[in-house]
C-alpha positions in Angstrom: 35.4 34.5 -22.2 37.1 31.9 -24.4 35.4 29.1 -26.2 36.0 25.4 -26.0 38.2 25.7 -28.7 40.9 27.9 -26.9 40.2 25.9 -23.8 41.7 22.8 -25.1 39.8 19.5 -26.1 39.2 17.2 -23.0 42.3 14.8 -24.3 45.1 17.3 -24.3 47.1 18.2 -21.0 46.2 19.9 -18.5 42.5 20.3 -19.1 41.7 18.1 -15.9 44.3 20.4 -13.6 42.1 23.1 -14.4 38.7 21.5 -14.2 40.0 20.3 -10.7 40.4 24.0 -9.9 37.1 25.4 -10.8 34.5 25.5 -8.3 32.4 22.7 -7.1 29.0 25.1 -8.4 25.7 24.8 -6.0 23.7 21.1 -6.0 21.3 20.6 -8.4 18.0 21.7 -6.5 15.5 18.9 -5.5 11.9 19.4 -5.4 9.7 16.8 -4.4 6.4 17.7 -6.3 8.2 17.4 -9.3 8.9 13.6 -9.5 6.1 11.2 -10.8 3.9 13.7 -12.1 0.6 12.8 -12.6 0.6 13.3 -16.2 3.9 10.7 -16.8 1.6 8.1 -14.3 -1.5 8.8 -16.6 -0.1 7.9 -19.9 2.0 4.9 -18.8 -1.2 3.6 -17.4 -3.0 4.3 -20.4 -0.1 2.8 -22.4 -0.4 -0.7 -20.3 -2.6 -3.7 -22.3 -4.9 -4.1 -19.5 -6.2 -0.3 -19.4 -6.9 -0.7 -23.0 -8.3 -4.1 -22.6 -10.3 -3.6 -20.1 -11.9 -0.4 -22.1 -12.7 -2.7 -25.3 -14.2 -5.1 -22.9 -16.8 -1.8 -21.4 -17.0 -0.7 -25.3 -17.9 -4.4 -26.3 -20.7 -5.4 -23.7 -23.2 -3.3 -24.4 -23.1 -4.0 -27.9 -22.9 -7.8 -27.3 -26.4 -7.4 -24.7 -27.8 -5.0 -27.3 -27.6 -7.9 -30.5 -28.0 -10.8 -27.6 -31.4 -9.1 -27.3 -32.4 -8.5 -30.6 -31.7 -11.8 -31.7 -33.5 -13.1 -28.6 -37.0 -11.5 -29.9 -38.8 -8.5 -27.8 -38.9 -8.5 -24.0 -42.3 -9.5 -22.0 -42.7 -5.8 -20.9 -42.8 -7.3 -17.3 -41.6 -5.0 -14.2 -38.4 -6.2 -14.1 -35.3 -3.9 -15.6 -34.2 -7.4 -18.2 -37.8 -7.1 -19.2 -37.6 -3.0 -20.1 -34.3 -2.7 -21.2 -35.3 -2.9 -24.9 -38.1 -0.2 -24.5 -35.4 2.8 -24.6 -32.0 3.8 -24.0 -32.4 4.8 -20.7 -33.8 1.7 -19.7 -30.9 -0.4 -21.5 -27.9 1.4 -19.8 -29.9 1.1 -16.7 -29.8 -2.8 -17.5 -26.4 -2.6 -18.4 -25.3 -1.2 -15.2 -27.5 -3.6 -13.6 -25.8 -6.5 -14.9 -22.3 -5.1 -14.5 -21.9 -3.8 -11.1 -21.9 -6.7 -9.4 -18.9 -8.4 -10.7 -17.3 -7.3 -14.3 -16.9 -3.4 -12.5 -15.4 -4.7 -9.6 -12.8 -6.7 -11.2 -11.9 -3.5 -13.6 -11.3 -1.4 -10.2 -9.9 -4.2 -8.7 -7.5 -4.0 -11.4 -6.8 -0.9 -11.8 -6.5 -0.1 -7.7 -4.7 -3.6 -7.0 -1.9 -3.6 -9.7 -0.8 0.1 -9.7 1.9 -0.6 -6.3 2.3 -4.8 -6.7 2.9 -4.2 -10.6 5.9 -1.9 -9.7 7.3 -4.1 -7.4 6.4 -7.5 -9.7 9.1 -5.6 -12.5 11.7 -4.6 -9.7 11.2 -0.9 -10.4 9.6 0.1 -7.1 12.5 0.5 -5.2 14.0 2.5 -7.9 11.0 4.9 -8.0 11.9 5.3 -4.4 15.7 5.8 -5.2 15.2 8.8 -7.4 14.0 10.2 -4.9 9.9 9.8 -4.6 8.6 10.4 -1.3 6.6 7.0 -0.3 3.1 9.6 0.9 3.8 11.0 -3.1 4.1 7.9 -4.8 1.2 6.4 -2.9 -0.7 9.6 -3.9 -0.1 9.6 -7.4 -0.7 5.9 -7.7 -4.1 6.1 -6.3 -5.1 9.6 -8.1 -4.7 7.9 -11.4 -6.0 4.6 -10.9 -9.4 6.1 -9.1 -9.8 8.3 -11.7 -10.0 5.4 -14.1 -11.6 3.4 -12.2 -14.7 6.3 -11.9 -14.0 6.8 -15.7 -15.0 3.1 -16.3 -17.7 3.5 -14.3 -18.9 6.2 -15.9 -18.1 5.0 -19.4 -20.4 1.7 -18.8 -23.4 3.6 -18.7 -22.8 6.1 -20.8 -21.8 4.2 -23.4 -24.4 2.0 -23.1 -27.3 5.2 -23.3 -25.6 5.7 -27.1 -25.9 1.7 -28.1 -29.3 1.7 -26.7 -30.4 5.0 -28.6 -29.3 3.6 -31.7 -31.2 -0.3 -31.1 -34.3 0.8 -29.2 -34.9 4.7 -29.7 -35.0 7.2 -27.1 -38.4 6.6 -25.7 -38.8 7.6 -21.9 -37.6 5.2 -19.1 -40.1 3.0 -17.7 -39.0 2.7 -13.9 -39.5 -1.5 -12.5 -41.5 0.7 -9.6 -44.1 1.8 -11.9 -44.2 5.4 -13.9 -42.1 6.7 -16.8 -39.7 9.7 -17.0 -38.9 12.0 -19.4 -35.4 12.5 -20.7 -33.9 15.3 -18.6 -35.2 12.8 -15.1 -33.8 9.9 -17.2 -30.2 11.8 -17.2 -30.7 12.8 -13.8 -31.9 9.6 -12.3 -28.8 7.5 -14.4 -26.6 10.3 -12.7 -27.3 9.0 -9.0 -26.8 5.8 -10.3 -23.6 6.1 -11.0 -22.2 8.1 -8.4 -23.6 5.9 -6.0 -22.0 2.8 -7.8 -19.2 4.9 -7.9 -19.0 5.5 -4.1 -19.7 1.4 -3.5 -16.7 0.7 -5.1 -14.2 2.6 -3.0 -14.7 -0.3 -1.0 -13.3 -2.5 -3.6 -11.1 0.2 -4.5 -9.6 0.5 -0.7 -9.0 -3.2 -0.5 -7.3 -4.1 -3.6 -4.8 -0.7 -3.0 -4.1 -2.3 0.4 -3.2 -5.3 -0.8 -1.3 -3.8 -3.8 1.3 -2.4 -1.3 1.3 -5.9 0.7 2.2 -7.9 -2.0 4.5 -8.3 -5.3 2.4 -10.2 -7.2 -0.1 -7.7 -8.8 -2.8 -11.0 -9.6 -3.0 -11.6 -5.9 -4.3 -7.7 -5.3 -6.6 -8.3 -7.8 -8.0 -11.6 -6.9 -8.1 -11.4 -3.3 -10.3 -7.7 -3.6 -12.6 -9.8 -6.0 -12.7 -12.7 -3.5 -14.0 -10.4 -0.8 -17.1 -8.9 -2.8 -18.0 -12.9 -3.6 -17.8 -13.8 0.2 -19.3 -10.6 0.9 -22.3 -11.6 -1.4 -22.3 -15.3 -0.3 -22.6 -14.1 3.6 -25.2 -11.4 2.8 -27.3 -13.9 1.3 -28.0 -15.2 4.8 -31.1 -14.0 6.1 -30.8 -15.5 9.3 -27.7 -13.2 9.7 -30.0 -9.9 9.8 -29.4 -7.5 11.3 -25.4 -8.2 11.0 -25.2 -8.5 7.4 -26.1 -4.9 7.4 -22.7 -3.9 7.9 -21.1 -6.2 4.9 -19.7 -3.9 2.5 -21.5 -5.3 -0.1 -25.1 -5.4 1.6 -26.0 -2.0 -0.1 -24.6 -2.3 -3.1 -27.7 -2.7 -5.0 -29.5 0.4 -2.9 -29.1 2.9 -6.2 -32.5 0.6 -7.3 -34.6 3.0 -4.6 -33.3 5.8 -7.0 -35.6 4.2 -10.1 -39.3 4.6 -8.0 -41.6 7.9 -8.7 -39.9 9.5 -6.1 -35.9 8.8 -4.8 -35.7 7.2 -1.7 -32.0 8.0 0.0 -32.9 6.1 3.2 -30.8 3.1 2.0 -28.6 4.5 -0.6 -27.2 7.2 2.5 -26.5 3.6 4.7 -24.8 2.4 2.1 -22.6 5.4 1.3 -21.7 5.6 5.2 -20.8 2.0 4.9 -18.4 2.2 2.2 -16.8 5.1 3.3 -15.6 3.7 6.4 -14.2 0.2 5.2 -12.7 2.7 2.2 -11.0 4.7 5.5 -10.2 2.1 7.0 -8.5 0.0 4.3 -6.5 3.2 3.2 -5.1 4.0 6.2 -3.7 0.8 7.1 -2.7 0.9 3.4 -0.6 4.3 3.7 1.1 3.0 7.3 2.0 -0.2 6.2 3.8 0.8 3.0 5.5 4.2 5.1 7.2 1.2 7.3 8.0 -1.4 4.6 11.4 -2.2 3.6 11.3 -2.8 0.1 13.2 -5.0 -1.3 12.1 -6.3 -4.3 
């Protein structure tokens, strides 16, 4: 076989006559499952200001509520979780969540669910994802995959994070439940557990919407804000008691139904409602999501 050398550099004669004669080879193989792997989507995501923002911001709160309430003297010991969430750590990251799911969490997966799709189009690069090739089913599954999973991480990391700053201000005596009774650690870890995965499921709703409109439109601010704007309706509405029994079925009417998990014994009555709830307006939302960006001519 002869080496470059002998074949000639590419500027002297006749090396294009005989790379014209060879043969055209196979085509490079495609495989679909190999474009926008979910560990490139991951650390771009991770790479972006507002993913590292938004984690100073979950890092910072609980240390802000922590001093805020050290400075502001001891608590009345009253029933109420803002009055025993300086008794122990369980009880301030059960504060903490209390004070953070209704608004500051939804706006972080709003975020992270709303700009993933309307980001890529704001910079002109989502057509081009879809040039390489990417299938559109592939690229709206990695998208969501990654921005779920740190949406759930910031829920998690809330809580969590706020058991360690409450350790280390107000000691790990047991949780005093605003139902009457204490619990020991382990039923602290457990109880803060439901907690979470049932703020977790609530915000698939959030979650849903924000993704939907993420495929809708190009501005990335416009995801976000109108997914916010639908939990503040939703709260405005549901705080209409002459709308019973209709309100029921606002997606934010059992949002605060993890609460019946803090009495002596859990009450799922509620908490199952509000799961069922969310799941179908999550359905629902990504469905019309995933058809209306399978028959979308993008342009921008």
């Amino acid at each position: 076989m002869s080496t470059p050398s002998e074949q000639g550099a590419p500027t002297r004669t006749g090396v294009h006559e005989r790379l014209a004669a060879l043969s055209a080879g196979a085509p490079p193989a495609f495989d679909p499952r190999r474009t926008l792997r979910l560990r490139v989507e991951f650390v771009r995501q991770l790479k972006r200001r507002r993913t590292q923002f938004a984690a100073a911001v979950l890092l910072v709160l609980p240390i802000l509520i922590a001093l805020a309430f050290k400075i502001g003297g001891d608590s009345t010991g009253g029933p109420g979780l803002v009055d025993l969430a300086t008794t122990g750590a369980a009880n301030f990251a059960l504060f903490t969540e209390f004070a953070s799911v209704g608004f500051l969490l939804v706006v972080i997966v709003a975020l992270f669910c709303g700009d993933t799709v309307a980001s890529e189009a704001n910079w002109a690069s989502l057509r081009y994802l879809l040039a390489m090739p990417v299938p559109r089913a592939r690229l709206l599954r990695q998208k969501l995959i990654v921005a779920l999973t740190l949406s759930f991480a910031a829920n998690l990391m809330l809580p969590a994070w706020g058991l360690l700053v409450g350790s280390f201000f107000f000691g790990g005596a047991p949780a005093r439940s605003p139902l009457g009774g204490t619990f020991d650690f382990t039923e602290s870890l457990w109880r803060l557990a439901i907690v979470v995965a049932y703020a977790c499921g609530q915000s698939l709703v959030v979650a849903a919407l924000a993704f939907l409109l993420s495929v809708s439109v190009d501005n990335p601010l416009g995801a976000v804000g109108g997914a916010t704007l639908l939990v503040v309706v939703s709260n405005i509405i549901d705080s209409i008691t002459a709308l019973d029994p209709y309100r029921r079925f606002l997606p934010t009417h059992f949002q605060y139904s993890w609460l019946d998990a803090l009495g002596p014994t859990v009450s799922w009555d509620d908490m199952m409602r509000g799961t069922g709830v969310a799941l179908i307006y999550a359905a629902v939302f990504f469905a019309i999501a995933w058809l209306r960006f399978d028959r979308k001519d993008v342009t921008s």
